[in-house]
C-alpha positions, 0 to 999 in steps of 0.5 A: 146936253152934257153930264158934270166931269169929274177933275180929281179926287185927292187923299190926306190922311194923319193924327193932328192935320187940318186939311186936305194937304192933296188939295189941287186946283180949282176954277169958278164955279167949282164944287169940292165935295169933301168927307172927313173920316174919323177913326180911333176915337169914343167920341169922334168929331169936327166942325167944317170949314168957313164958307162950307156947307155941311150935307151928311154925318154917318157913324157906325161903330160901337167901340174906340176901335172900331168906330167910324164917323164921315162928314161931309160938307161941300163948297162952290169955288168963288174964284180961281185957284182957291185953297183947301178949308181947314176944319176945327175941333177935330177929335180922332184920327183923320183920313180926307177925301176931296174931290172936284167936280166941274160943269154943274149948275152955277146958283142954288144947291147942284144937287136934289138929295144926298143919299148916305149911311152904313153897312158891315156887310161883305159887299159894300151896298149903296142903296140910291134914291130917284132923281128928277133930273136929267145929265147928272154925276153921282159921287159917292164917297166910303169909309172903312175900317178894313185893316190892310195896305194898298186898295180894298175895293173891288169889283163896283156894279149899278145896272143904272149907271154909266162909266162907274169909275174909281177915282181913289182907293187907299187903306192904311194899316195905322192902329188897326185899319182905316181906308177911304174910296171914291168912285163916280157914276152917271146917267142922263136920263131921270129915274131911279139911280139904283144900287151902287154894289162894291166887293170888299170884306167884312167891315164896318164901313161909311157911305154918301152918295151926291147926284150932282146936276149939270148946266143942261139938267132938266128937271123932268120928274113930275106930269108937266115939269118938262113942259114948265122947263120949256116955257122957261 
C-alpha cells in the first residue's frame, strides 16, 4: 500500500508564453496537473492544450487589477520524455504551475473529485470534500494577487493530512502583484480530507484541490465497497 509521490512542480511566469517553459521530465503513466493563472485583464482567458482535459475554472476579482482567473486541466503521460502542452488564446498575463505526480492509478480519471474556489480572507482556507479512498495525494494549487518578491506563503495546517509540504512559492511584483503556490498533502486512510489552512495576507486569491488516487487505492467508502474490492 503506498500513496502517489510527487516528482517536481515547476514555475513559468510572463506576457506572451504559451507554455510552462520549466517543464521536466516525465515517464508513462505520468499525471501533470497543470493551472494557468490569469492576472492583468477585464476579460481573462485561454483554452488547454491538445490532449488535456480541463477539470476547474475559478475567477475572483471584479476589476483589471485585481482579477485573477486558474484553470486547470491535467494529462496522463502516454510515453516517456513528453514535453509541456501549449495553450491558445490566451488573454492576460500568465503565471503557470505544473506538476508531476507518479504512482497513480494507470486507466480512468486518478481522481474522485476536484475541489476549488476562492477566498480574499487573511488566511488562505481550502475547504476539502471526503474521499472513498484509500493511498491518496492531495494537490493543491493557489493563485494570488499579493504584491511582493519572493514567497508569501506561510505557515500550512490540516489535522487530516500527512506531510503537508510546499513544493513551489513565488510572487512577483510585475504590474502590481501575482504569485503562485503549490503544496501536497496525504492520507491513507478514507474519510473526510479536512481544511487545508495557508497563512498569508489580505488578498484576493485562487485555490484547486486533486485527491489523486494510487495503484493500491481501495474504494472503501460505501457498506459493502470493501467487500466488493475483495471480490475483485
Amino acid at each position: 500500500m503506498a500513496v502517489p509521490t510527487h516528482q517536481w512542480s515547476v514555475l513559468s511566469a510572463g506576457s506572451g508564453i504559451s507554455n510552462n517553459g520549466n517543464f521536466s521530465g516525465t515517464l508513462e503513466n505520468d499525471i501533470i496537473v497543470e493551472t494557468l493563472a490569469l492576472f492583468f485583464n477585464t476579460s481573462p482567458g485561454a483554452t488547454v492544450p491538445a490532449g488535456y482535459t480541463q477539470i476547474s475554472d475559478v475567477t475572483v476579482g471584479t476589476t483589471s487589477g485585481d482579477i485573477i482567473r486558474m484553470i486547470t486541466a491535467w494529462r496522463r503521460i502516454a510515453a516517456d520524455s513528453e514535453g509541456a502542452g501549449s495553450w491558445s488564446g490566451i488573454s492576460g498575463y500568465r503565471f503557470f504551475t505544473t506538476t508531476n505526480i507518479r504512482g497513480c492509478k494507470t486507466t480512468g480519471n486518478p481522481f474522485e473529485f476536484v475541489d476549488d474556489g476562492t477566498s480574499t480572507g487573511s488566511s488562505l482556507s481550502m475547504a476539502l470534500s471526503t474521499s472513498s479512498y484509500t493511498d491518496i495525494m492531495v494537490l493543491h494549487h493557489m493563485a494570488t494577487e499579493r504584491d511582493t518578491s519572493g514567497g508569501w506563503m506561510g505557515a500550512r495546517a490540516n489535522a487530516q493530512l500527512s506531510s503537508l509540504l510546499e513544493r513551489a512559492d513565488l510572487c512577483l511584483t510585475v504590474s502590481g502583484g501575482c504569485g503562485r503556490g503549490s503544496i501536497t498533502g496525504t492520507r491513507t486512510a478514507v474519510g473526510s480530507l479536512g481544511t487545508t489552512t495557508v497563512a498569508t495576507n489580505s488578498d484576493n486569491m485562487t485555490w484547486v484541490a486533486i485527491p489523486l488516487q494510487s495503484t493500491t487505492s481501495i474504494d472503501g467508502g460505501g457498506a459493502n465497497s470493501g467487500f466488493f474490492n475483495f471480490m475483485k
